[in-house]
Residue, then its C-alpha position, 0 to 999 in steps of 0.5 A: x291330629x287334634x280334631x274330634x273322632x267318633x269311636x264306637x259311637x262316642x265323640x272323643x275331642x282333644x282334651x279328653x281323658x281316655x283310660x282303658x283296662x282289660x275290662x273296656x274303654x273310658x272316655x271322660x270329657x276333660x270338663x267332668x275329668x276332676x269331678x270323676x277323678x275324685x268320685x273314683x278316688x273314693x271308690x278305691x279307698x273305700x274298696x281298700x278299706x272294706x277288704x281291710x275289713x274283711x281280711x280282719x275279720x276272717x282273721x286272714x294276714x293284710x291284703x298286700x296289694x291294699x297299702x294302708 
């Protein structure tokens, strides 16, 4: 407990932010967590806002999984 491991060839030490998804596992150095946190932020609300977009123009009623 609280010591660094090596998983799947990756070093994991205490502190890190480790998120996982049906589609694999992330891990992000606890110094880099914010920087990431943010960029990813940006891909979400630009992927909402694109969807936004194209549901308009096909005319399709909003997304309802895309909160304004």
């Amino acid at each position: 407990m609280n010591r660094p491991i090596e998983c799947g060839g990756v070093l994991v030490v205490p502190g890190d932010v480790v998120v996982a998804d049906g589609d694999g596992v992330l891990v992000v150095p606890r110094a880099q967590a914010e920087e990431v946190a943010r960029y990813a932020r940006k891909i979400i609300e630009d992927d909402k806002e694109g969807r936004r977009e194209l549901y308009r123009k096909l005319g399709l009623p909003p997304d309802p999984s895309v909160k304004p």
